[in-house]
OpenMM code with the backbone's topology and positions (N, CA, C; nanometers):
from openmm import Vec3, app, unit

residues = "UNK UNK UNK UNK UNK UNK UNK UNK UNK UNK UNK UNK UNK UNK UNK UNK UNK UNK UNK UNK UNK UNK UNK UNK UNK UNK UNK UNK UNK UNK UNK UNK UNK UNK UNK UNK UNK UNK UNK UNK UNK UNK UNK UNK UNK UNK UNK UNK UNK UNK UNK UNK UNK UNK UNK UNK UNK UNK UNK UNK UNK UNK UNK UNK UNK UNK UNK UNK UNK UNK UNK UNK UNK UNK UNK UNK UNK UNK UNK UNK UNK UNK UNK UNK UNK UNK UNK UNK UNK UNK UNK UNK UNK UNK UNK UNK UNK UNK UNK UNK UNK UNK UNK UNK UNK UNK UNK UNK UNK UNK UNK UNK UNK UNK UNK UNK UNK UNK UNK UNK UNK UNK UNK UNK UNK UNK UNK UNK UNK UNK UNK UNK".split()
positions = [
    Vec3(-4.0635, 11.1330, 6.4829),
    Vec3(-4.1849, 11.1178, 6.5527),
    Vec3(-4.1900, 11.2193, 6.6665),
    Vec3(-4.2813, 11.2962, 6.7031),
    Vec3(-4.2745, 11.4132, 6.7243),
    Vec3(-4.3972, 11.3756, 6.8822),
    Vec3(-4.3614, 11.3394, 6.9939),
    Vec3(-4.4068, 11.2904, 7.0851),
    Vec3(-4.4826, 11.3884, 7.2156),
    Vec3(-4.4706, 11.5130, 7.1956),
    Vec3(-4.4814, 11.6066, 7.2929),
    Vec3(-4.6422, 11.6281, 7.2793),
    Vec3(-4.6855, 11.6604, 7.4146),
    Vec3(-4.8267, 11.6753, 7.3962),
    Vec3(-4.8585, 11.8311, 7.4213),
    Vec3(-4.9447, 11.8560, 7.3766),
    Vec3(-4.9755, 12.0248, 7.3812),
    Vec3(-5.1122, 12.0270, 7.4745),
    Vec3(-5.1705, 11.9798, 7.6029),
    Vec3(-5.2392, 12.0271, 7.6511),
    Vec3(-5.1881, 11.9932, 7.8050),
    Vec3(-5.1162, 12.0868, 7.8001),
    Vec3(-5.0493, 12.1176, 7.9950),
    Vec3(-5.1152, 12.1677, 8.0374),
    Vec3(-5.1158, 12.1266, 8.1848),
    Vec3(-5.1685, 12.1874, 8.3211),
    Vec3(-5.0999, 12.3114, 8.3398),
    Vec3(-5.2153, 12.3970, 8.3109),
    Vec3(-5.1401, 12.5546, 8.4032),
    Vec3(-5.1429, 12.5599, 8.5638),
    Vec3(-5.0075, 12.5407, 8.6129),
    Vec3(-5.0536, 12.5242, 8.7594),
    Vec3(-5.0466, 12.6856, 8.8340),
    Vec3(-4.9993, 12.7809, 8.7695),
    Vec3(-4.9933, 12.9071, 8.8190),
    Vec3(-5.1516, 12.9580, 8.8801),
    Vec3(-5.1432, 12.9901, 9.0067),
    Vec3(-5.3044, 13.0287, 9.0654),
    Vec3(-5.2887, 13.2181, 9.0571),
    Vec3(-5.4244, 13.2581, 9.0531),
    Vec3(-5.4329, 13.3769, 9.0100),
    Vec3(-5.4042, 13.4693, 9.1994),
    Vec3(-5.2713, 13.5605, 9.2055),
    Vec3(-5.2496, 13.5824, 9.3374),
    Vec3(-5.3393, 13.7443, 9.3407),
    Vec3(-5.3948, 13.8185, 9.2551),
    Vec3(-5.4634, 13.8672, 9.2980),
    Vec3(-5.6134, 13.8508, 9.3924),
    Vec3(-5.6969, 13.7582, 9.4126),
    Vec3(-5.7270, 13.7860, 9.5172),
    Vec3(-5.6656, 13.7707, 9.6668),
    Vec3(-5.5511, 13.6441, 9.6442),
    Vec3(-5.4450, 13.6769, 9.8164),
    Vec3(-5.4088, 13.8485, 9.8218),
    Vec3(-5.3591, 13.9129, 9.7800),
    Vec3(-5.3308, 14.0218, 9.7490),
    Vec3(-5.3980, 14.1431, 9.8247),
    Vec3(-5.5413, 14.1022, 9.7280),
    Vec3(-5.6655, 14.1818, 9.8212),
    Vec3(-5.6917, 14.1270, 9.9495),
    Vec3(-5.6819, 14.0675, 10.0305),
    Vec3(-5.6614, 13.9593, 10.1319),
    Vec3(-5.5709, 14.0242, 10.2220),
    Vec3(-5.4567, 14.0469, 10.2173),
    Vec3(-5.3382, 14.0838, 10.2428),
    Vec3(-5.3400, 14.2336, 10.3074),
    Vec3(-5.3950, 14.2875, 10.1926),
    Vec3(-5.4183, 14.4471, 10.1858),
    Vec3(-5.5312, 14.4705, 10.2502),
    Vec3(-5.6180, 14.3808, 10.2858),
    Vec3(-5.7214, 14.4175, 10.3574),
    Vec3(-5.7203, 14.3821, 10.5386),
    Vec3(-5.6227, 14.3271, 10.5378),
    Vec3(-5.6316, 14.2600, 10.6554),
    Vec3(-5.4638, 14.3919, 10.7468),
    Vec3(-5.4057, 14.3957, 10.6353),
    Vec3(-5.3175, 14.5119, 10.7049),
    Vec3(-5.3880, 14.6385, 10.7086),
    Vec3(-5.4738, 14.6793, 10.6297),
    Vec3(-5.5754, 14.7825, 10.7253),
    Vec3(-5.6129, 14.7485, 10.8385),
    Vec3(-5.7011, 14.6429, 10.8687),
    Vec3(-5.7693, 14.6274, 10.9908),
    Vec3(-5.7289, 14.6485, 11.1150),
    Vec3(-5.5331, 14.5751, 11.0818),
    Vec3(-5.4563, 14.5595, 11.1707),
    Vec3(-5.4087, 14.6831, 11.2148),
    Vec3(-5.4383, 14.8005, 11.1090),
    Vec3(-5.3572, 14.9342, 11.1142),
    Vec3(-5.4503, 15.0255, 11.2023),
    Vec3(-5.6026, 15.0149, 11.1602),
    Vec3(-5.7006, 15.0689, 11.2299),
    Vec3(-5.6748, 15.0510, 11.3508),
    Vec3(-5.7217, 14.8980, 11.3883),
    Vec3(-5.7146, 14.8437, 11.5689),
    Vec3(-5.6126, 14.8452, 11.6138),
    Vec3(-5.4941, 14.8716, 11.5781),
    Vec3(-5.3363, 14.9235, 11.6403),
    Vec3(-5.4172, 15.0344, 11.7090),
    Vec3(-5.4579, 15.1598, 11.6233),
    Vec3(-5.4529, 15.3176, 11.6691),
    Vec3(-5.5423, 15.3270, 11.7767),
    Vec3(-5.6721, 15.2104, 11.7854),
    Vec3(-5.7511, 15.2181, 11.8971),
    Vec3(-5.7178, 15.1453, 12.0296),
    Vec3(-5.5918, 15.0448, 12.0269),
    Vec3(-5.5889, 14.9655, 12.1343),
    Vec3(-5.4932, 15.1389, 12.2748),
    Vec3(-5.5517, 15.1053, 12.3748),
    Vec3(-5.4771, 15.1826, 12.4557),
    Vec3(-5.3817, 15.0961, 12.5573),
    Vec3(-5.2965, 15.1996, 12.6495),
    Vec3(-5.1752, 15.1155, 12.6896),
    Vec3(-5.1929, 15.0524, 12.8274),
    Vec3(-5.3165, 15.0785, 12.8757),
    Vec3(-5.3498, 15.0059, 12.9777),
    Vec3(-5.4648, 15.0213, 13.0721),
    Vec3(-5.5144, 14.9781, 13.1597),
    Vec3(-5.6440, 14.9254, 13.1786),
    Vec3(-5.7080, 14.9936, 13.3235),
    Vec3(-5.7699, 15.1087, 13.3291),
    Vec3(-5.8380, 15.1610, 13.4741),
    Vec3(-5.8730, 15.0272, 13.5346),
    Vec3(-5.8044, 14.9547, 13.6570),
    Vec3(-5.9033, 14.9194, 13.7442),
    Vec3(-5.9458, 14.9986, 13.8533),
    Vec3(-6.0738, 14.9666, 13.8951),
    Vec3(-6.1208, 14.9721, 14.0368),
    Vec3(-6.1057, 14.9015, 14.1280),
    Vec3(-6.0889, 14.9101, 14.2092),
    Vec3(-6.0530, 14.8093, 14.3257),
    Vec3(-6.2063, 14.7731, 14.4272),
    Vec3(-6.2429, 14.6901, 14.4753),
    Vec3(-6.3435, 14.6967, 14.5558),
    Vec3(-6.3211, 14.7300, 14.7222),
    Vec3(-6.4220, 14.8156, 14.7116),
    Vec3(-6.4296, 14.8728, 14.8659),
    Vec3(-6.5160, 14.7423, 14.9491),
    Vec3(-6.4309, 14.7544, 15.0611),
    Vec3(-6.5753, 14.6832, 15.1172),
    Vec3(-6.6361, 14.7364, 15.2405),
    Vec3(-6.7711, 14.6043, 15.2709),
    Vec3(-6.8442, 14.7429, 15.3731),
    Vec3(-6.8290, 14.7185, 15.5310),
    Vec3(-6.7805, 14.6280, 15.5514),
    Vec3(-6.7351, 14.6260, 15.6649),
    Vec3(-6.6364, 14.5254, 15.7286),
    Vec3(-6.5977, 14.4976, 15.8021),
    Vec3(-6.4619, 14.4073, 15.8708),
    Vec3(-6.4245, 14.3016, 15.7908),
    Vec3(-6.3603, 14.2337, 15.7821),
    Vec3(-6.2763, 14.0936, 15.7518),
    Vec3(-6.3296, 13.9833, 15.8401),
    Vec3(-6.3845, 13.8685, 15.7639),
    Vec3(-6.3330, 13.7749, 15.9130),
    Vec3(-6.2394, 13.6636, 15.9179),
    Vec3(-6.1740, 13.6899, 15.8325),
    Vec3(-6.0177, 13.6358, 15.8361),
    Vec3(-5.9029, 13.6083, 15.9725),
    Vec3(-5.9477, 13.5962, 16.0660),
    Vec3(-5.8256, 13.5911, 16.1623),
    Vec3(-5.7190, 13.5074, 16.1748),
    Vec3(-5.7296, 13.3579, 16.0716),
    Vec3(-5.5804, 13.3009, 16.1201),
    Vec3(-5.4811, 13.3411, 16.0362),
    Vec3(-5.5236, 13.4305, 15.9044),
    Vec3(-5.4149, 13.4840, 15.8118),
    Vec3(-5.3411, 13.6000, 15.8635),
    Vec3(-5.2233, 13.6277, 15.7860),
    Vec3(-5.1191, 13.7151, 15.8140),
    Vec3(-5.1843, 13.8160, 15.7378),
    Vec3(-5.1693, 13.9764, 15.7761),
    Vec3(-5.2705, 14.0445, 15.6779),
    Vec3(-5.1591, 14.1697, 15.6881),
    Vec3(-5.1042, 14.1941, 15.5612),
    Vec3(-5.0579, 14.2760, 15.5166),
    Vec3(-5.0893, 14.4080, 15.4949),
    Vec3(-5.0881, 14.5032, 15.5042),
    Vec3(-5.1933, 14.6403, 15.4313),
    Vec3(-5.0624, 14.7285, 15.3799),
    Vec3(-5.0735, 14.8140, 15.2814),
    Vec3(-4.9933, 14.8938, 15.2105),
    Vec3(-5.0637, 15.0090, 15.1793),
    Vec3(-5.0635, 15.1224, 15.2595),
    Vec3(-5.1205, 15.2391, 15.2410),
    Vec3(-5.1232, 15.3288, 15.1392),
    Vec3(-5.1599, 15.4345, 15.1039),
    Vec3(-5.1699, 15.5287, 14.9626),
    Vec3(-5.0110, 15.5868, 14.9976),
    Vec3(-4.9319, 15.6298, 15.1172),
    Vec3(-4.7929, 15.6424, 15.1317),
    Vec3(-4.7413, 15.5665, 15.1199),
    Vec3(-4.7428, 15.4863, 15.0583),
    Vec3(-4.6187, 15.3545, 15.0382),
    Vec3(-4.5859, 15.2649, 15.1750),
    Vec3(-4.6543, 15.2817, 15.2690),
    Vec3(-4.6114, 15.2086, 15.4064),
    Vec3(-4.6759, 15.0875, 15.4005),
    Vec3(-4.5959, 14.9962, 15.5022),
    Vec3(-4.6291, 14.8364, 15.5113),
    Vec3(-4.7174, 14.8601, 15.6827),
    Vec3(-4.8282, 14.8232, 15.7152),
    Vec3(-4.8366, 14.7912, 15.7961),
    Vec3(-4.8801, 14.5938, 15.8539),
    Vec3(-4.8587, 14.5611, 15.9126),
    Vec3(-4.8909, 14.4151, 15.9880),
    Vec3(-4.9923, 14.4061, 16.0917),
    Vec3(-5.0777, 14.3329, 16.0346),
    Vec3(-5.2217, 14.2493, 16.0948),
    Vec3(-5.2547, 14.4071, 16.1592),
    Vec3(-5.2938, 14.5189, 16.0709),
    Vec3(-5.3273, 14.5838, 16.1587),
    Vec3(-5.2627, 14.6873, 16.2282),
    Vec3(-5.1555, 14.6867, 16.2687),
    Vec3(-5.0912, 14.7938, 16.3435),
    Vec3(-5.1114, 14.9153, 16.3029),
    Vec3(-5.1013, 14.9539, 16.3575),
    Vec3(-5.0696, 15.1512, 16.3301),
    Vec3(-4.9579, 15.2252, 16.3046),
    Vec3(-4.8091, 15.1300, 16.3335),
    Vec3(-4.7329, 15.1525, 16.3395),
    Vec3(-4.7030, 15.1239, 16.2220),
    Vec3(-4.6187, 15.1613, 16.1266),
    Vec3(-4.5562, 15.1758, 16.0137),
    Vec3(-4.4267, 15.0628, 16.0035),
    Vec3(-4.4164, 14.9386, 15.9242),
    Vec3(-4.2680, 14.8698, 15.9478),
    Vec3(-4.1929, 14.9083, 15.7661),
    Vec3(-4.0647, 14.8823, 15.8226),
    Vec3(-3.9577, 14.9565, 15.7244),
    Vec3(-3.9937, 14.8021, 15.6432),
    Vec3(-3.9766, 14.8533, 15.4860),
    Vec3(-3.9743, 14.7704, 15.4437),
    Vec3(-3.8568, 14.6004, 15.4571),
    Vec3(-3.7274, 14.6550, 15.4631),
    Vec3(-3.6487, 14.5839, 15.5033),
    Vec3(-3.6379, 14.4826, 15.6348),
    Vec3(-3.7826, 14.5373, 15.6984),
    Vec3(-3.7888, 14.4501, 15.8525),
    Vec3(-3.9252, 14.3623, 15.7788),
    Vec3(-3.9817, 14.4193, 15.7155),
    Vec3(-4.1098, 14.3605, 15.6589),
    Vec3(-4.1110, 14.2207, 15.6537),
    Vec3(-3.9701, 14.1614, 15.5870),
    Vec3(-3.9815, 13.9534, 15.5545),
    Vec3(-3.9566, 13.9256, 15.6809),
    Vec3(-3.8418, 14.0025, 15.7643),
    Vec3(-3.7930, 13.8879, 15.8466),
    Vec3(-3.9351, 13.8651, 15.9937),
    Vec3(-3.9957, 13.9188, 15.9572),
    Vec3(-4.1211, 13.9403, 16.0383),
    Vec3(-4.2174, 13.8635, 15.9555),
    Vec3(-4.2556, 13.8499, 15.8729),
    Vec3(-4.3439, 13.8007, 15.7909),
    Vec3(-4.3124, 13.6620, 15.8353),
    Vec3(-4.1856, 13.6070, 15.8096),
    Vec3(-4.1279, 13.4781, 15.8450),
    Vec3(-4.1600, 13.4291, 15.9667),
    Vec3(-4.1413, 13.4914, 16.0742),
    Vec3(-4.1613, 13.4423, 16.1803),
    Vec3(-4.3201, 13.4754, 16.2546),
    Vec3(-4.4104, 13.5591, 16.1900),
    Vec3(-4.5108, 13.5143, 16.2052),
    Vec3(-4.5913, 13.3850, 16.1003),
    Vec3(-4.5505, 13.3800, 16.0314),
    Vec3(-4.5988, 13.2542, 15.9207),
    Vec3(-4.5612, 13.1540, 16.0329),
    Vec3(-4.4631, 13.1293, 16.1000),
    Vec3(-4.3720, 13.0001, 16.1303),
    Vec3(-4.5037, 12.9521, 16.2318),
    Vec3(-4.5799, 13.0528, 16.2940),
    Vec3(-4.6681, 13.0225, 16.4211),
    Vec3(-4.8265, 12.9871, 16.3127),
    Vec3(-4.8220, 13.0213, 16.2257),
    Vec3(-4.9980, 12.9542, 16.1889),
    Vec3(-4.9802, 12.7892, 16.1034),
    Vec3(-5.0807, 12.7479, 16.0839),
    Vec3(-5.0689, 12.6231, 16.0580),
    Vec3(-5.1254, 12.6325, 15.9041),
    Vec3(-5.1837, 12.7012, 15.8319),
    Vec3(-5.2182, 12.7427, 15.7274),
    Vec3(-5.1539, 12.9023, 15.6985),
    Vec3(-5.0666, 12.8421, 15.5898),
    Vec3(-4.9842, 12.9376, 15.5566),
    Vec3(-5.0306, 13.0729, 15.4346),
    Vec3(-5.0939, 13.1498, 15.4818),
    Vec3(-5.1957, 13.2184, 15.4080),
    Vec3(-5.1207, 13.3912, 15.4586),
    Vec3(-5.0873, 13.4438, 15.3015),
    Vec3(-5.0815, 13.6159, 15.3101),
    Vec3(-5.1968, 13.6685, 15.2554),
    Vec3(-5.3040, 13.7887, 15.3474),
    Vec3(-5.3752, 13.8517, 15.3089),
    Vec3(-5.3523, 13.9966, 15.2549),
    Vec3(-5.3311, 14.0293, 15.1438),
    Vec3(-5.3185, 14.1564, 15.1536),
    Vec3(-5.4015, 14.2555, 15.1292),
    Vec3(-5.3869, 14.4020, 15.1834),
    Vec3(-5.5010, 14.4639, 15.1386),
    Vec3(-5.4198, 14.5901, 15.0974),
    Vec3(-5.4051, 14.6224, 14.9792),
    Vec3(-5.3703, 14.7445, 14.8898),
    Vec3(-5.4563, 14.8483, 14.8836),
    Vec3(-5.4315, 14.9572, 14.9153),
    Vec3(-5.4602, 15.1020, 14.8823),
    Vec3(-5.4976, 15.1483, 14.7286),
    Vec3(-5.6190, 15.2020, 14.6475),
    Vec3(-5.6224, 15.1795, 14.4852),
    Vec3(-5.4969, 15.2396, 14.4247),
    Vec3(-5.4410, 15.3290, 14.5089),
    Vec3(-5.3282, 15.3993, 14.4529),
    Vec3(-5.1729, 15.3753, 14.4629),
    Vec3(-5.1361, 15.2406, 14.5570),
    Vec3(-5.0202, 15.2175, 14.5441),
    Vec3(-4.9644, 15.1354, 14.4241),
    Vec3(-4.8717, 15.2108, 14.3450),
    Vec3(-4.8197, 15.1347, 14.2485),
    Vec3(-4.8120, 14.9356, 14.2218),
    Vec3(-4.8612, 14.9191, 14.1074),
    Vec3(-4.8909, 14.7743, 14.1227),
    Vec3(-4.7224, 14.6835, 14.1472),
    Vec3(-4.6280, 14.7782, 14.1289),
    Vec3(-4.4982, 14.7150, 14.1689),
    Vec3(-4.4954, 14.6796, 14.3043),
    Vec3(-4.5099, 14.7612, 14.3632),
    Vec3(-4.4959, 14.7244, 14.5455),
    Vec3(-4.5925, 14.5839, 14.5437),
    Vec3(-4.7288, 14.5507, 14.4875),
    Vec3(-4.8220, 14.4403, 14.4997),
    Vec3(-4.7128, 14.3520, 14.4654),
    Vec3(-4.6863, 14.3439, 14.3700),
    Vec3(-4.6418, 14.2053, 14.2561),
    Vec3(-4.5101, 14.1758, 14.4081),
    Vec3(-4.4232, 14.2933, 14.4354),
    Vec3(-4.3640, 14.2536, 14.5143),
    Vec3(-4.3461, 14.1654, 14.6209),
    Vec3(-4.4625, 14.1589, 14.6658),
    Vec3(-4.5413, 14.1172, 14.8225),
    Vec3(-4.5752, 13.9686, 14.7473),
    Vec3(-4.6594, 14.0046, 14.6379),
    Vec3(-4.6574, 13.8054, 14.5964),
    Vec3(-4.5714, 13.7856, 14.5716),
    Vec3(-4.4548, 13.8039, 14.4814),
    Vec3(-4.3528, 13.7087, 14.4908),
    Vec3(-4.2635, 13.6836, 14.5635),
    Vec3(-4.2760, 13.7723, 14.6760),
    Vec3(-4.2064, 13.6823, 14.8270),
    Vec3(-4.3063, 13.5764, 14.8942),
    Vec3(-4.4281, 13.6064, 14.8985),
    Vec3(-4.4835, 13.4931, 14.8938),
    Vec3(-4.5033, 13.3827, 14.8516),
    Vec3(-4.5026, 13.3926, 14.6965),
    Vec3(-4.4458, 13.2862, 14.6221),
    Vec3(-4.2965, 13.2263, 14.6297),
    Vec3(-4.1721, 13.3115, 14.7342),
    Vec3(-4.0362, 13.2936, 14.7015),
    Vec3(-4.0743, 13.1389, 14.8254),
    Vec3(-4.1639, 13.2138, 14.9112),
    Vec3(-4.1861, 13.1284, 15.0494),
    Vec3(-4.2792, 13.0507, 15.0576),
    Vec3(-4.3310, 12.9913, 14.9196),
    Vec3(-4.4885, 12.9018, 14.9007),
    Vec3(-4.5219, 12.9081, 14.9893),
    Vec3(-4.6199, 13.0984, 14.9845),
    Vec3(-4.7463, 13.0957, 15.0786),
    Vec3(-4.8275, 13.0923, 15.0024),
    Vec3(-4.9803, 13.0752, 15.0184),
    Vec3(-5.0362, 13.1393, 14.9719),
    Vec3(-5.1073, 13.2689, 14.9608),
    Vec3(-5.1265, 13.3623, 14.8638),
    Vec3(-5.2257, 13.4939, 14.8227),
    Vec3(-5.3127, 13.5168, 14.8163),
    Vec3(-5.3786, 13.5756, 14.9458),
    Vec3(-5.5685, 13.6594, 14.9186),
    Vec3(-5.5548, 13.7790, 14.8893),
    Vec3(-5.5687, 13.8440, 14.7392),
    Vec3(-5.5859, 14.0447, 14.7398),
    Vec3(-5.7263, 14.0530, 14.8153),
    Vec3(-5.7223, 14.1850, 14.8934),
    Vec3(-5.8470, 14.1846, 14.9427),
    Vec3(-5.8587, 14.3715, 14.9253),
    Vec3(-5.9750, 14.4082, 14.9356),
    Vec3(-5.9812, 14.5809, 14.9529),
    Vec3(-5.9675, 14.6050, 15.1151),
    Vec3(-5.9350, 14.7162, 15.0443),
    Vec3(-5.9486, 14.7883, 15.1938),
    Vec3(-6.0306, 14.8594, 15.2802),
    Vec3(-6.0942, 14.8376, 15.3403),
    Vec3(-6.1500, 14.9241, 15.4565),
    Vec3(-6.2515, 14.9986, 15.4268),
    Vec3(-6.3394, 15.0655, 15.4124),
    Vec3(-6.3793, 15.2042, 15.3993),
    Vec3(-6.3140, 15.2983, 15.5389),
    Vec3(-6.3688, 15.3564, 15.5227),
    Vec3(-6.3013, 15.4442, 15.7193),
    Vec3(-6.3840, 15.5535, 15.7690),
] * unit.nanometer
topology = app.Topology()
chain = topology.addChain("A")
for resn in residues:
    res = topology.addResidue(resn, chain)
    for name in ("N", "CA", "C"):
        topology.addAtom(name, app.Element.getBySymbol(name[0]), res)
């Protein structure tokens, strides 16, 4: 007695269209690779006249790489920069760093300045600088 049935399920699915799928989508990916670029012009905003910020600590970092404080004219070494930062923070009651960056100082020196601020949960205002 001969029990086997002859109408099976073909479960094999046809992989040519994944295929085309595949191949079409690694173009796209190949195209928009060649157009993405490696990074992003910002502008910085100028502004048009004074701050009125006075109980914050206000940082400025010139197009020479210099730190100045709330203002001065005088130039501080970077290495005097925290222990000063510290002890003017210690006198306000809202613990707030303002800084104002130059468009051209490297964004390393920025990131720097927040994460001592962040080392010292202050908080961060970026602000522009000046016109003159």
């Amino acid at each position: 007695m001969n029990l086997s049935t002859h109408n099976k399920i073909n479960i094999n699915a046809g992989m040519s269209s994944m295929t085309d799928l595949v191949f079409l989508l690694l173009i796209f990916f190949i195209i928009i690779s060649t157009l993405v670029s490696n990074g992003v012009n910002v502008d910085l905003p100028q502004s048009k006249g004074t701050t009125s910020v006075t109980s914050n600590l206000t940082v400025s970092i010139q197009a020479d790489g210099s730190y100045h404080l709330n203002g001065d004219t005088r130039p501080i070494n970077r290495a005097d920069l925290e222990p000063k930062l510290k002890a003017e923070m210690e006198k306000l009651s809202e613990k707030v760093l303002y800084l104002q960056v130059d468009q051209s100082v490297p964004t390393g020196q920025t990131v720097e300045m927040i994460g001592l601020a962040k080392a010292n949960s202050w908080k961060v205002m970026l602000g522009a600088n000046p016109k003159k």
